[in-house]
PQR file of N, CA, C, O and H, with PARSE charges and radii, in Angstrom:
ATOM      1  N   UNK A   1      15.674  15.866  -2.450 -0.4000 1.5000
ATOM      2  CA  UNK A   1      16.388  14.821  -1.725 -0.0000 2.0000
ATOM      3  C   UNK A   1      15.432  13.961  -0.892  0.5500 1.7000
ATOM      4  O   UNK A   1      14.500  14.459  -0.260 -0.5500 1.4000
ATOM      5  N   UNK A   2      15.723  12.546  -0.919 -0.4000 1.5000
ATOM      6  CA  UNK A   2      14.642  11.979   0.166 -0.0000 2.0000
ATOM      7  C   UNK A   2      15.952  11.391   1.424  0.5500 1.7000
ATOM      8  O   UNK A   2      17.045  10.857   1.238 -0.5500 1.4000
ATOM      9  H   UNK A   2      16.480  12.142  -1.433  0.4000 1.0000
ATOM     10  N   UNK A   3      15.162  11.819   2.800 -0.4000 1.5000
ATOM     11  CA  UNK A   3      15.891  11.075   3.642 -0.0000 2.0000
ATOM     12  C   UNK A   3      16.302   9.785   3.812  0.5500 1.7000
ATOM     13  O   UNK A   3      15.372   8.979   3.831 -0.5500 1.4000
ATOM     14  H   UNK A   3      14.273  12.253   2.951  0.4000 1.0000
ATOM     15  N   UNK A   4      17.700   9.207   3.976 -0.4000 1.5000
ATOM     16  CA  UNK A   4      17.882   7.895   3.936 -0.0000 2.0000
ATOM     17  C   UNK A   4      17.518   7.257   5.457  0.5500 1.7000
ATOM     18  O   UNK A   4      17.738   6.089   5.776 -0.5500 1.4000
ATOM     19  H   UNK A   4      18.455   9.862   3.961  0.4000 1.0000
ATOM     20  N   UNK A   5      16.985   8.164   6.221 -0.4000 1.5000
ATOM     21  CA  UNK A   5      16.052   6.937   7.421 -0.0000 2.0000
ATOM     22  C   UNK A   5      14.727   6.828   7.483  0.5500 1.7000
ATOM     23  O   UNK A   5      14.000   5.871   7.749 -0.5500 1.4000
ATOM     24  H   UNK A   5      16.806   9.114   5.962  0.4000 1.0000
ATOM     25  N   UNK A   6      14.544   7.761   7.246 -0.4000 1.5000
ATOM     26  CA  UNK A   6      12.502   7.436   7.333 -0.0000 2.0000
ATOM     27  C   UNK A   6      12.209   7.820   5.879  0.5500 1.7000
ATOM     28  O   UNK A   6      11.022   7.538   5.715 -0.5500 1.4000
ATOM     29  H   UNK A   6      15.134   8.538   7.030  0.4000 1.0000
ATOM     30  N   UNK A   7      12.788   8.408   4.555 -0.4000 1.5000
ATOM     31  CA  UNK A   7      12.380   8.194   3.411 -0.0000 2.0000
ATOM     32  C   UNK A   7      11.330   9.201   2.714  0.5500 1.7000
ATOM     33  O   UNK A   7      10.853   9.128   1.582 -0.5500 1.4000
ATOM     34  H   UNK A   7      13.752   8.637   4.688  0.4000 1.0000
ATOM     35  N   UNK A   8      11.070  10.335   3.905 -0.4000 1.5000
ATOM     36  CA  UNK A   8      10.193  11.725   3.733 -0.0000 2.0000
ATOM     37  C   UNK A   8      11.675  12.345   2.409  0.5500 1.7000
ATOM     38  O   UNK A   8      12.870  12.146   2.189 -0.5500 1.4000
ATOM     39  H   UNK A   8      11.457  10.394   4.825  0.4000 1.0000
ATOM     40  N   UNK A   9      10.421  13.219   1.837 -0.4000 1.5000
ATOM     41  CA  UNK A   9      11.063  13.892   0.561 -0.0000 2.0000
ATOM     42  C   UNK A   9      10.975  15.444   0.730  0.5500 1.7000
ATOM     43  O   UNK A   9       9.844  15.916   0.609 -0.5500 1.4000
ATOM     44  H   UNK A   9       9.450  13.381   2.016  0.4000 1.0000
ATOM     45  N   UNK A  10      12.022  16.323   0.996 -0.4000 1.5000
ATOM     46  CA  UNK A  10      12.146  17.524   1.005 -0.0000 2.0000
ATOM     47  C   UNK A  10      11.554  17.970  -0.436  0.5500 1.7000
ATOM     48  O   UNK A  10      11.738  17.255  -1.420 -0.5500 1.4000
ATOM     49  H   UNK A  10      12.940  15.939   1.094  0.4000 1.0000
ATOM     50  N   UNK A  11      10.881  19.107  -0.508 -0.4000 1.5000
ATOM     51  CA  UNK A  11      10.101  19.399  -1.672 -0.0000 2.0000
ATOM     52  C   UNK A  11      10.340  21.327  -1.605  0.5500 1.7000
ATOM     53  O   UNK A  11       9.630  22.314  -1.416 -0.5500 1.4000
ATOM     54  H   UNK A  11      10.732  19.688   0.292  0.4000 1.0000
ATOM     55  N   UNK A  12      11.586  21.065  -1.851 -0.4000 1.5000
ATOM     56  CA  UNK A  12      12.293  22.955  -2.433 -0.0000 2.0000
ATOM     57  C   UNK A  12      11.254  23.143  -3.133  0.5500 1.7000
ATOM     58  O   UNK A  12      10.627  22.292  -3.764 -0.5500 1.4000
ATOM     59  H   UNK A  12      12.163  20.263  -2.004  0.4000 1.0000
ATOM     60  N   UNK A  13      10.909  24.973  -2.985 -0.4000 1.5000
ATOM     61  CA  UNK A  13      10.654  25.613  -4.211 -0.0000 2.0000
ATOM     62  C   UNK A  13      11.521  26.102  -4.509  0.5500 1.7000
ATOM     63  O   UNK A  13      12.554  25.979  -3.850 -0.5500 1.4000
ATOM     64  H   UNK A  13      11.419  25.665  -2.473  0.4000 1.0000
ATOM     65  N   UNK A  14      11.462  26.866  -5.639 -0.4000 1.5000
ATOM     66  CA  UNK A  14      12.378  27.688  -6.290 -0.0000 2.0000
ATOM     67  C   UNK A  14      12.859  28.906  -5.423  0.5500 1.7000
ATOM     68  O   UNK A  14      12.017  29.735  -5.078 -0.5500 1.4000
ATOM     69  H   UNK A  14      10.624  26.965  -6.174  0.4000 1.0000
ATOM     70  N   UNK A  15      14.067  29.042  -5.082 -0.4000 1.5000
ATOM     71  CA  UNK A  15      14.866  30.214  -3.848 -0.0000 2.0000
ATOM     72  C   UNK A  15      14.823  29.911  -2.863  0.5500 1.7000
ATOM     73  O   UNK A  15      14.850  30.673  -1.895 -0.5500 1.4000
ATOM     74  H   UNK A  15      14.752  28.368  -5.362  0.4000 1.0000
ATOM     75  N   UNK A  16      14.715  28.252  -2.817 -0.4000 1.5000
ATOM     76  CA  UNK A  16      14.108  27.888  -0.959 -0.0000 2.0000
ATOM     77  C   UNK A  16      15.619  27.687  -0.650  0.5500 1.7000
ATOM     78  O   UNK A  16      15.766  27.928   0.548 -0.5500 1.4000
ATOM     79  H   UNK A  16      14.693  27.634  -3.603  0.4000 1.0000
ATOM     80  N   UNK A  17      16.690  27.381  -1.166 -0.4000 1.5000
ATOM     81  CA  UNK A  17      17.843  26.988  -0.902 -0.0000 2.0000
ATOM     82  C   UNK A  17      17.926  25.966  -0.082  0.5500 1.7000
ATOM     83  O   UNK A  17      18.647  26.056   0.911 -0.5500 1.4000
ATOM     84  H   UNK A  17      16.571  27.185  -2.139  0.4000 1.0000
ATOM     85  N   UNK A  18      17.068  24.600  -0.400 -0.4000 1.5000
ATOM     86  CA  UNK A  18      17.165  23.184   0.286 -0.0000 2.0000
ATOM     87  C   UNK A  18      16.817  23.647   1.820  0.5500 1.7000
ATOM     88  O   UNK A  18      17.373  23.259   2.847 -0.5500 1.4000
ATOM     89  H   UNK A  18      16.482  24.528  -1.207  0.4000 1.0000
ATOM     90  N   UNK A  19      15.658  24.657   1.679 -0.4000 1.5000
ATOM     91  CA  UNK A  19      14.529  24.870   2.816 -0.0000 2.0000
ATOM     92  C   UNK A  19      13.652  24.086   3.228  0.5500 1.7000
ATOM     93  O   UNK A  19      13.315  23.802   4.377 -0.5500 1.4000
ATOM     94  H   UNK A  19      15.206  24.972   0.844  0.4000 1.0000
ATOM     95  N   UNK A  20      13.131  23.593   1.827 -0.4000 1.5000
ATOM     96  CA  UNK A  20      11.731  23.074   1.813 -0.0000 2.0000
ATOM     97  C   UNK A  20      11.150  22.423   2.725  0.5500 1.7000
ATOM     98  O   UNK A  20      11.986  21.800   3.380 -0.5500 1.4000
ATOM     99  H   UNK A  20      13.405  23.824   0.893  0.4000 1.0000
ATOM    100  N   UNK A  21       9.825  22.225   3.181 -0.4000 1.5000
ATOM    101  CA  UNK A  21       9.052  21.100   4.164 -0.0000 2.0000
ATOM    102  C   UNK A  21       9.398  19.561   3.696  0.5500 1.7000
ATOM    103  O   UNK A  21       9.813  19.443   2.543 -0.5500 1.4000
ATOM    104  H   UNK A  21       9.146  22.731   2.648  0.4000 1.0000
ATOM    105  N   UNK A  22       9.260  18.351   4.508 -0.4000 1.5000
ATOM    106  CA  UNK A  22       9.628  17.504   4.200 -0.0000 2.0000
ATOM    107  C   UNK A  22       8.466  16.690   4.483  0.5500 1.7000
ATOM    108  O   UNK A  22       7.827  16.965   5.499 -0.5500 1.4000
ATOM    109  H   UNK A  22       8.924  18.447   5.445  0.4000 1.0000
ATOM    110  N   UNK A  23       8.049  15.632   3.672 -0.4000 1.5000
ATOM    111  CA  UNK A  23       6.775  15.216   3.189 -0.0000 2.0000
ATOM    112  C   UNK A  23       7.038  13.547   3.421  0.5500 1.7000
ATOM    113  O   UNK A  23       8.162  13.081   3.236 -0.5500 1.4000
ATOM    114  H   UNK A  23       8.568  15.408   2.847  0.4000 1.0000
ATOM    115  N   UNK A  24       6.295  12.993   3.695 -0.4000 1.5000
ATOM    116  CA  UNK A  24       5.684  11.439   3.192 -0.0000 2.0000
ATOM    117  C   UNK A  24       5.546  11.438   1.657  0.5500 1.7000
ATOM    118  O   UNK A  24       4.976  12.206   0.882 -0.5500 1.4000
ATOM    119  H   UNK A  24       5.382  13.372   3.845  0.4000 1.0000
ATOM    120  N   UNK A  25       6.361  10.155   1.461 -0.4000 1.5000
ATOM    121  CA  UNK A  25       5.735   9.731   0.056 -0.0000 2.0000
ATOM    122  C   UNK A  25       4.425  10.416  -0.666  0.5500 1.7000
ATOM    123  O   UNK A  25       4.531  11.374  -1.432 -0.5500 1.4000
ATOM    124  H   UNK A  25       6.823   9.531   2.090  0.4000 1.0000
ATOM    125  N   UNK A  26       3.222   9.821  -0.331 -0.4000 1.5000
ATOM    126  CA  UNK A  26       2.053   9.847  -0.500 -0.0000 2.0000
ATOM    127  C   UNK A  26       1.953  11.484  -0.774  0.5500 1.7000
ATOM    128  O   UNK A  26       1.722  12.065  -1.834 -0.5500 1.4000
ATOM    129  H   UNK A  26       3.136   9.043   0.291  0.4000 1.0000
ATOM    130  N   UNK A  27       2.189  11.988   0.459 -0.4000 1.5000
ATOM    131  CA  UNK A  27       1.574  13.543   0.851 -0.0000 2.0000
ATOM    132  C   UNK A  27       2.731  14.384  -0.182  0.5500 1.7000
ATOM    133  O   UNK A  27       2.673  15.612  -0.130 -0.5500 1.4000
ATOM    134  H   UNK A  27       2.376  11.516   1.321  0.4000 1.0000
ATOM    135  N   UNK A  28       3.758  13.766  -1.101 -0.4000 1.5000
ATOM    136  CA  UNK A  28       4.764  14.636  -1.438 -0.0000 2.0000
ATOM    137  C   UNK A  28       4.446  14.512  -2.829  0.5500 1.7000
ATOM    138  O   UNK A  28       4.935  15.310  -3.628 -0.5500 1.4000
ATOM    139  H   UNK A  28       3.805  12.768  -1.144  0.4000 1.0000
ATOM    140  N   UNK A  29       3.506  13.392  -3.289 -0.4000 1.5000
ATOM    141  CA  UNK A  29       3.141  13.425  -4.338 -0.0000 2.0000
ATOM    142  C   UNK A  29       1.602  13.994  -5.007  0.5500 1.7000
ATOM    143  O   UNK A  29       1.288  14.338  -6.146 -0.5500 1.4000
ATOM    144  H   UNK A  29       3.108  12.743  -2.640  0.4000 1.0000
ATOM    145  N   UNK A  30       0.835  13.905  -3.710 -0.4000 1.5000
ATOM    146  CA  UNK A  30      -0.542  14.716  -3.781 -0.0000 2.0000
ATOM    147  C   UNK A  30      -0.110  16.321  -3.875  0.5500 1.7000
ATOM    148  O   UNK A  30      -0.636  17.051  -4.714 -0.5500 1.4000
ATOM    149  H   UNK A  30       1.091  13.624  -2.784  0.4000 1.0000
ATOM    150  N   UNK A  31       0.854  16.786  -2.977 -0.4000 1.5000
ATOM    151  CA  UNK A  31       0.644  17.933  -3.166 -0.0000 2.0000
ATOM    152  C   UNK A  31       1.811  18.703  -4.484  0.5500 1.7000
ATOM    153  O   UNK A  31       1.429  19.700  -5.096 -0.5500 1.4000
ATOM    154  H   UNK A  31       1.281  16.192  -2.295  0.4000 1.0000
ATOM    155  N   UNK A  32       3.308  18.030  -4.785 -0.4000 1.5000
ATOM    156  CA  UNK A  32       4.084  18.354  -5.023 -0.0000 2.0000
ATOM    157  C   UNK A  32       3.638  18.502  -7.176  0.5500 1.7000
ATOM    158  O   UNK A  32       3.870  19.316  -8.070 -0.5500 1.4000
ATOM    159  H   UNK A  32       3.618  17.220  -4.287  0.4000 1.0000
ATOM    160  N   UNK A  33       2.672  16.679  -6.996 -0.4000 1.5000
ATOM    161  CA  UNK A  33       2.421  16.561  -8.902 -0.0000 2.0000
ATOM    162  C   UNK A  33       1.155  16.349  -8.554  0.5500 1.7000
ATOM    163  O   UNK A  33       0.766  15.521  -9.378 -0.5500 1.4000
ATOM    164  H   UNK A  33       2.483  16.018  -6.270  0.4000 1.0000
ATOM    165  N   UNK A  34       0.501  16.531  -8.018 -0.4000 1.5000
ATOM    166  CA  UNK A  34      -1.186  16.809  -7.845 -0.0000 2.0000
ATOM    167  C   UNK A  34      -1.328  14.728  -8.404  0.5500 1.7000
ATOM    168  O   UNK A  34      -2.053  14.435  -9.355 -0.5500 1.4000
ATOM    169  H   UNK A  34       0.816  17.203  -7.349  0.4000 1.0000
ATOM    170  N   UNK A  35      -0.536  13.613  -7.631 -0.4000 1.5000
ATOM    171  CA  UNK A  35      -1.246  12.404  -7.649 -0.0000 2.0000
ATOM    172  C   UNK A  35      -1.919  12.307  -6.773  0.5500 1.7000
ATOM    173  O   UNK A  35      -1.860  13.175  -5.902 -0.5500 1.4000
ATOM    174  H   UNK A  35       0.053  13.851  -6.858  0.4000 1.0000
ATOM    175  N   UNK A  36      -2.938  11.087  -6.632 -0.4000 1.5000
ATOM    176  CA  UNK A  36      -3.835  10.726  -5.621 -0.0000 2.0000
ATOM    177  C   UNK A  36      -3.729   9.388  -5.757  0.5500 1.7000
ATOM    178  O   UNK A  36      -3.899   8.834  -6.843 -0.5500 1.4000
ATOM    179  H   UNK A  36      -2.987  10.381  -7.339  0.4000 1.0000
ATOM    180  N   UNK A  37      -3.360   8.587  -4.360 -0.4000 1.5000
ATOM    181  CA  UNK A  37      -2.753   7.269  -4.590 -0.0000 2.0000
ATOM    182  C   UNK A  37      -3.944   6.501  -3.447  0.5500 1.7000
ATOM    183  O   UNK A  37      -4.316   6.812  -2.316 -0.5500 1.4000
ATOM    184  H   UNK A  37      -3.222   9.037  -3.478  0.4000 1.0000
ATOM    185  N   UNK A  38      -4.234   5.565  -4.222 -0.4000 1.5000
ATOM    186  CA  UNK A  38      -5.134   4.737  -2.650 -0.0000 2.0000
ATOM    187  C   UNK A  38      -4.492   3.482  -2.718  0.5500 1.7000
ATOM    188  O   UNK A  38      -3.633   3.190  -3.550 -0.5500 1.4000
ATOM    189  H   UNK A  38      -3.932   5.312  -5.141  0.4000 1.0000
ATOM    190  N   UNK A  39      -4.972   2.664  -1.728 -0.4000 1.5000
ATOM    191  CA  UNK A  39      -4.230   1.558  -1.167 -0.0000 2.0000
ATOM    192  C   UNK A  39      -5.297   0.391  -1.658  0.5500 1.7000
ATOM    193  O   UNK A  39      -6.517   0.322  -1.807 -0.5500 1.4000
ATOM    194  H   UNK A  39      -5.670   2.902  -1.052  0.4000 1.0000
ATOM    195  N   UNK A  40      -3.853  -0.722  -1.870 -0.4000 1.5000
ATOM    196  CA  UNK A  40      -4.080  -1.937  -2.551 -0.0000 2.0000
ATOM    197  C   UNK A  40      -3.367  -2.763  -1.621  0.5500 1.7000
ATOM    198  O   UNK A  40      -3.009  -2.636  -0.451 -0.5500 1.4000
ATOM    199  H   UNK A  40      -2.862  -0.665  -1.749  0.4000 1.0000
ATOM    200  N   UNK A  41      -3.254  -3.802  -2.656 -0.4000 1.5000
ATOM    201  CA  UNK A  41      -2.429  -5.016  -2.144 -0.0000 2.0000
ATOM    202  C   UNK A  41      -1.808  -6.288  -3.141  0.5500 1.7000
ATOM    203  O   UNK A  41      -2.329  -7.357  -3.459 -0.5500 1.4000
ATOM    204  H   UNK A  41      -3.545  -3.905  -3.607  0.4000 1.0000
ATOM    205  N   UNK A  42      -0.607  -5.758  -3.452 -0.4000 1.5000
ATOM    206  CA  UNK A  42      -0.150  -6.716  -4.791 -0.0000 2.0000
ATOM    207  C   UNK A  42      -0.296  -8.574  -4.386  0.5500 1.7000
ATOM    208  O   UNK A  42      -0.630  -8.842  -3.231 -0.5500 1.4000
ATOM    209  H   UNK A  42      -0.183  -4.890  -3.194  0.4000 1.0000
ATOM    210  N   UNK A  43      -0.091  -9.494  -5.158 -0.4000 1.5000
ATOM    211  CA  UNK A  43      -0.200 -10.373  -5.199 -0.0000 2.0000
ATOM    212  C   UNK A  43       0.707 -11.276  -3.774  0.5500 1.7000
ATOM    213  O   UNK A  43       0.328 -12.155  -2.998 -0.5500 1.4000
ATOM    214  H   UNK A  43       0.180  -9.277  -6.096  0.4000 1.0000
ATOM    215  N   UNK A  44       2.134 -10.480  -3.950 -0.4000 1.5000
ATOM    216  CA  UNK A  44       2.832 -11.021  -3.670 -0.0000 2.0000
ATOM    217  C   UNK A  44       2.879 -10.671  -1.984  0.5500 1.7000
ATOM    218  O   UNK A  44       3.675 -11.209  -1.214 -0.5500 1.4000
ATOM    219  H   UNK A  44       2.441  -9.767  -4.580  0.4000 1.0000
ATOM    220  N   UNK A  45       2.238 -10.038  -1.734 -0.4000 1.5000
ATOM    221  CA  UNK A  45       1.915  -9.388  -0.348 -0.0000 2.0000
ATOM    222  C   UNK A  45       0.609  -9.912   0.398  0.5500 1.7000
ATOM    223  O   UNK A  45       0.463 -10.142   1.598 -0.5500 1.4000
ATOM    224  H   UNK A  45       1.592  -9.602  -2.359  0.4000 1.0000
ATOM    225  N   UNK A  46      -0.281 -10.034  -0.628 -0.4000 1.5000
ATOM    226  CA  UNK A  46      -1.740 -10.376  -0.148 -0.0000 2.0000
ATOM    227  C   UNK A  46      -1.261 -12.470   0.347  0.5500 1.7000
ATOM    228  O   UNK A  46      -1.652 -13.162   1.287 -0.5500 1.4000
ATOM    229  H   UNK A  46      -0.163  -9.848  -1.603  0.4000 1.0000
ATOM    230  N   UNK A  47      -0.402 -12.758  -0.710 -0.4000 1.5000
ATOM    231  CA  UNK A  47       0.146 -14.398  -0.064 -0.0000 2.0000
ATOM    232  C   UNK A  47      -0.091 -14.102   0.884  0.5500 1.7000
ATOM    233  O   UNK A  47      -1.186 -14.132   1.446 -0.5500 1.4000
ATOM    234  H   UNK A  47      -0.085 -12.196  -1.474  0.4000 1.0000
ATOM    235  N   UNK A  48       1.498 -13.541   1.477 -0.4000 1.5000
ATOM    236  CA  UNK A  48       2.133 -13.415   2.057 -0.0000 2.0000
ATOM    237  C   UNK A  48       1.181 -13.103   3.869  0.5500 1.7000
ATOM    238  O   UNK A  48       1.118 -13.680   4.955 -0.5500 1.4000
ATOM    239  H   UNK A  48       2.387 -13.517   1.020  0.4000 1.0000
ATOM    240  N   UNK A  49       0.749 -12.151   3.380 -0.4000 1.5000
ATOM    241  CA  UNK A  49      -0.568 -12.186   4.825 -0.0000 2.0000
ATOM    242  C   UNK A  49      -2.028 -13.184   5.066  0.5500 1.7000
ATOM    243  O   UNK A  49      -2.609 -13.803   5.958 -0.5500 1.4000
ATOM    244  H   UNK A  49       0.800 -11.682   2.498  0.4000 1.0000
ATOM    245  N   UNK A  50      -2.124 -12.921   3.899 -0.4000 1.5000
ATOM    246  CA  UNK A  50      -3.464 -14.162   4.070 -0.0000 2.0000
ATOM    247  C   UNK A  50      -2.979 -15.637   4.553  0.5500 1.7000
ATOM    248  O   UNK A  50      -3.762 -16.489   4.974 -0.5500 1.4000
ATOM    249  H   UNK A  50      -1.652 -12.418   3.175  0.4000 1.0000
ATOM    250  N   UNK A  51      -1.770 -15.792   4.449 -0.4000 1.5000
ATOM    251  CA  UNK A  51      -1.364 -17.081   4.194 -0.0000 2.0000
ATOM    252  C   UNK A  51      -1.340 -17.423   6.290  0.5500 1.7000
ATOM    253  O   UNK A  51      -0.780 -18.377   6.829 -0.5500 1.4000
ATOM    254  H   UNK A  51      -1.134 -15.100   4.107  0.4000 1.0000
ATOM    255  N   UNK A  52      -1.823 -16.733   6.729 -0.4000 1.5000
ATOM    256  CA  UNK A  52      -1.574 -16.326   8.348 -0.0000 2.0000
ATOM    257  C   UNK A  52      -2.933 -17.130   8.661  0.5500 1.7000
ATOM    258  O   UNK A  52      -3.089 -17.747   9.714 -0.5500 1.4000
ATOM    259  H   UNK A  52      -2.278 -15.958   6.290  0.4000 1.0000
ATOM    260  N   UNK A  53      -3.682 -17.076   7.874 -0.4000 1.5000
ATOM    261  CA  UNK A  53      -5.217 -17.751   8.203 -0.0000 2.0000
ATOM    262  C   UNK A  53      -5.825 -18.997   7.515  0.5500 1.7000
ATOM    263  O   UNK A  53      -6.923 -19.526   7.339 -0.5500 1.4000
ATOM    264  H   UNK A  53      -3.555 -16.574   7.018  0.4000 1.0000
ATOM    265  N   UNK A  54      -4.260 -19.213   7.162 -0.4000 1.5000
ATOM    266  CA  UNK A  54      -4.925 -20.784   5.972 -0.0000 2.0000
ATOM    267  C   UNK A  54      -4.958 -20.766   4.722  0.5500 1.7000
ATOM    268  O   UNK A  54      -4.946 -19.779   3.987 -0.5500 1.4000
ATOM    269  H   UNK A  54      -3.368 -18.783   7.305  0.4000 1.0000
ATOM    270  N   UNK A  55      -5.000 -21.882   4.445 -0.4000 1.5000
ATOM    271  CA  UNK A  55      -5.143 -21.739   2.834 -0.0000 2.0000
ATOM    272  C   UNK A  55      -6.864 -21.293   2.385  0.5500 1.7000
ATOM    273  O   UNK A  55      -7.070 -20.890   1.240 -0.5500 1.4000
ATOM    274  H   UNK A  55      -5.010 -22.684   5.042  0.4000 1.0000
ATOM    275  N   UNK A  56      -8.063 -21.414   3.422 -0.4000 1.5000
ATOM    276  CA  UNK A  56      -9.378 -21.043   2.918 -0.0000 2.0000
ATOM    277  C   UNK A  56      -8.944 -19.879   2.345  0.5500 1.7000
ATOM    278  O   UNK A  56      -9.090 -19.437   1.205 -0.5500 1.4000
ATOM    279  H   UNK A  56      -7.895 -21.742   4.352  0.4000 1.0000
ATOM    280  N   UNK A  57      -8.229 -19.330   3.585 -0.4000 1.5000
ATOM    281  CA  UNK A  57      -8.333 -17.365   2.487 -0.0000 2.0000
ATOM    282  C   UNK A  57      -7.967 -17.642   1.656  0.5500 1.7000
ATOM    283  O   UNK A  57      -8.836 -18.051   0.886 -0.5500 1.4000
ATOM    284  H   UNK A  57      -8.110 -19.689   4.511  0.4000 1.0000
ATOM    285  N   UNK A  58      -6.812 -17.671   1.209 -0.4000 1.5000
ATOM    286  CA  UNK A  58      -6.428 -17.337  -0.601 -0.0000 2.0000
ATOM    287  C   UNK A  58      -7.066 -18.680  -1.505  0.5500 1.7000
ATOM    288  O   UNK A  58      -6.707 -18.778  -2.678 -0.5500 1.4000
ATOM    289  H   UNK A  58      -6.106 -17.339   1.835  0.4000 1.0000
ATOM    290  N   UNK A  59      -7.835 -19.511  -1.040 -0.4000 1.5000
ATOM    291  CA  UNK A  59      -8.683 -20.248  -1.959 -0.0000 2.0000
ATOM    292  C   UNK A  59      -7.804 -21.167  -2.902  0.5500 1.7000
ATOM    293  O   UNK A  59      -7.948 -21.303  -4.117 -0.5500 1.4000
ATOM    294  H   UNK A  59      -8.127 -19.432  -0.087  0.4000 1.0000
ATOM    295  N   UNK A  60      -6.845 -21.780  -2.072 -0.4000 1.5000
ATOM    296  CA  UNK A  60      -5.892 -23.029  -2.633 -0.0000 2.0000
ATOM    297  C   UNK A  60      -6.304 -23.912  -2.796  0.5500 1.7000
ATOM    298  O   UNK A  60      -6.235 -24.584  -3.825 -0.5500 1.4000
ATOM    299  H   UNK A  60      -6.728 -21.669  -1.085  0.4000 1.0000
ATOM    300  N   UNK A  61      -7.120 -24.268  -1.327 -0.4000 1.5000
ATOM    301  CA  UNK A  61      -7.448 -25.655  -1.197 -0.0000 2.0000
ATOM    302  C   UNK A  61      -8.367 -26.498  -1.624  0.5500 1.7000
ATOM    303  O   UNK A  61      -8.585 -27.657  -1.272 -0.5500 1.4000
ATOM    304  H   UNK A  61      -7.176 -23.722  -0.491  0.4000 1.0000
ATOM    305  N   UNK A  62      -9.010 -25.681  -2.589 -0.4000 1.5000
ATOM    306  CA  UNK A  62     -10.032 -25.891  -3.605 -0.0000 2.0000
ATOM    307  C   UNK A  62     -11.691 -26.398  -2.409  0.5500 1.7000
ATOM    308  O   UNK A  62     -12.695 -27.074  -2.633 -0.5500 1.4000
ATOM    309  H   UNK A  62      -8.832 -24.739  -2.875  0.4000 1.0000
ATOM    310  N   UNK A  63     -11.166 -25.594  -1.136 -0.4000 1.5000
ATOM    311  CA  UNK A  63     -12.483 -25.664  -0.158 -0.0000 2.0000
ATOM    312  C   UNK A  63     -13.785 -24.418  -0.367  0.5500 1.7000
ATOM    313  O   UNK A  63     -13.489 -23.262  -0.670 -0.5500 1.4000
ATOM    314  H   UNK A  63     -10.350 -25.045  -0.954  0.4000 1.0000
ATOM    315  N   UNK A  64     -15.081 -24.817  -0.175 -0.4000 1.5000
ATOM    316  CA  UNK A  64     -16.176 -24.066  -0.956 -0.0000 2.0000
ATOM    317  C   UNK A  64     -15.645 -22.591  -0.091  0.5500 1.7000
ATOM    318  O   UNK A  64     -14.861 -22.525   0.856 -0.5500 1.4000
ATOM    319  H   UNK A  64     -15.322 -25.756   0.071  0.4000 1.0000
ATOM    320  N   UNK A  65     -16.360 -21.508  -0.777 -0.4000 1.5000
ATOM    321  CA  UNK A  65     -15.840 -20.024   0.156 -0.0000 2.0000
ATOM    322  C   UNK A  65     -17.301 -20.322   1.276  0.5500 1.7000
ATOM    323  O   UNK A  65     -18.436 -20.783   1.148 -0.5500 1.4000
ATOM    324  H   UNK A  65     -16.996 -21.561  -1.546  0.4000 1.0000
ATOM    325  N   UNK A  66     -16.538 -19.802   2.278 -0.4000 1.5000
ATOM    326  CA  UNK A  66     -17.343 -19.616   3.688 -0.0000 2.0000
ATOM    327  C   UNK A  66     -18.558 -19.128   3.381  0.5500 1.7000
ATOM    328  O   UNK A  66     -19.610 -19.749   3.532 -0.5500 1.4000
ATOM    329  H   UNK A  66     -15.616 -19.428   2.382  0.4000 1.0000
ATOM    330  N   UNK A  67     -18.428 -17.818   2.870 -0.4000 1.5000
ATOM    331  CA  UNK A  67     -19.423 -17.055   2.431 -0.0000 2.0000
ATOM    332  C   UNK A  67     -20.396 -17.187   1.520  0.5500 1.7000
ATOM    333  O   UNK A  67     -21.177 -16.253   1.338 -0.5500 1.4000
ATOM    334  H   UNK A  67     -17.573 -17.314   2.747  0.4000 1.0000
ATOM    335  N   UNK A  68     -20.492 -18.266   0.868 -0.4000 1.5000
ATOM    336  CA  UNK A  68     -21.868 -19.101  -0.030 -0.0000 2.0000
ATOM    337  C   UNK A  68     -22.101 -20.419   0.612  0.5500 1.7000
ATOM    338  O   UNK A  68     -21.260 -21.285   0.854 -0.5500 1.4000
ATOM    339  H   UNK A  68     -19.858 -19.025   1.016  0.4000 1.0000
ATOM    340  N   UNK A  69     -23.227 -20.430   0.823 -0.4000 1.5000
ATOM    341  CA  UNK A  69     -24.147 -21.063   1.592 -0.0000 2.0000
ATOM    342  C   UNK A  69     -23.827 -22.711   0.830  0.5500 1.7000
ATOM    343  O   UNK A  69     -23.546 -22.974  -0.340 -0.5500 1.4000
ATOM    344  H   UNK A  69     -23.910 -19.726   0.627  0.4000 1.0000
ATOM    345  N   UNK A  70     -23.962 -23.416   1.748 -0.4000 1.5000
ATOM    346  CA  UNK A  70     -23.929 -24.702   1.047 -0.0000 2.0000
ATOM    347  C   UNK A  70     -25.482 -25.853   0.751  0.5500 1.7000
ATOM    348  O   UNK A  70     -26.510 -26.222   1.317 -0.5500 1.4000
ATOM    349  H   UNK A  70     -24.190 -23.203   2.698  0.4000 1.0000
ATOM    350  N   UNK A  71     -24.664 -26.036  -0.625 -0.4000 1.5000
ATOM    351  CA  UNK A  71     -26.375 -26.377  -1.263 -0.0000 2.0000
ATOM    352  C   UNK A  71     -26.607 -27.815  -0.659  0.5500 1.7000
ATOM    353  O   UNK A  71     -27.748 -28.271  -0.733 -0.5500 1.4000
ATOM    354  H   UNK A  71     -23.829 -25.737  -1.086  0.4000 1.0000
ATOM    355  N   UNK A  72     -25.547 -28.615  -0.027 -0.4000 1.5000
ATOM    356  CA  UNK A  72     -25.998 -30.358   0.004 -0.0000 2.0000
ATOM    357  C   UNK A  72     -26.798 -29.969   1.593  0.5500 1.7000
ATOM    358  O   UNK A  72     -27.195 -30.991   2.152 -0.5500 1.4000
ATOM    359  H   UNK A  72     -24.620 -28.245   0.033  0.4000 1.0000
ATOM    360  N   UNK A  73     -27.001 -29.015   2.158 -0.4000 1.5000
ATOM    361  CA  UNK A  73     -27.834 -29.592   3.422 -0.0000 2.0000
ATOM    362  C   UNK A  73     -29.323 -28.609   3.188  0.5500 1.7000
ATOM    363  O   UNK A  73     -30.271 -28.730   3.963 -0.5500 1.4000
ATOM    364  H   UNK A  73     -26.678 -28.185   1.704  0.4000 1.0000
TER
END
């Protein structure tokens, strides 16, 4: 079962009779199916924050990147 307020996942064993410890996402899947998950940032998210600092960050504005030196001086 996962909780419907914070979304931690009870993780029964077998005879626990809905005993089990209750886990984070992440931590319920490292330990429960042996995944290992690291952190990203989909498209639609990375907008969404970069978009806080301008269009230089996400490279709209067709302005040179900060970070390469400019050749006209």
């Amino acid at each position: 079962p996962v909780c419907s307020y914070c979304g931690k996942i009870r993780h029964d064993q077998p005879g626990a009779h809905g005993r089990g410890p209750w886990y984070e996402l992440e931590e319920y899947l490292r330990r429960a199916k042996g995944v290992n998950l690291s952190h990203g940032c989909c498209p639609t998210c990375f907008d969404r924050e970069a978009g806080e600092f301008g269009p230089a960050a996400t490279g709209t504005d067709g302005a040179a990147d900060p970070a390469t030196p400019d050749s006209t001086s």
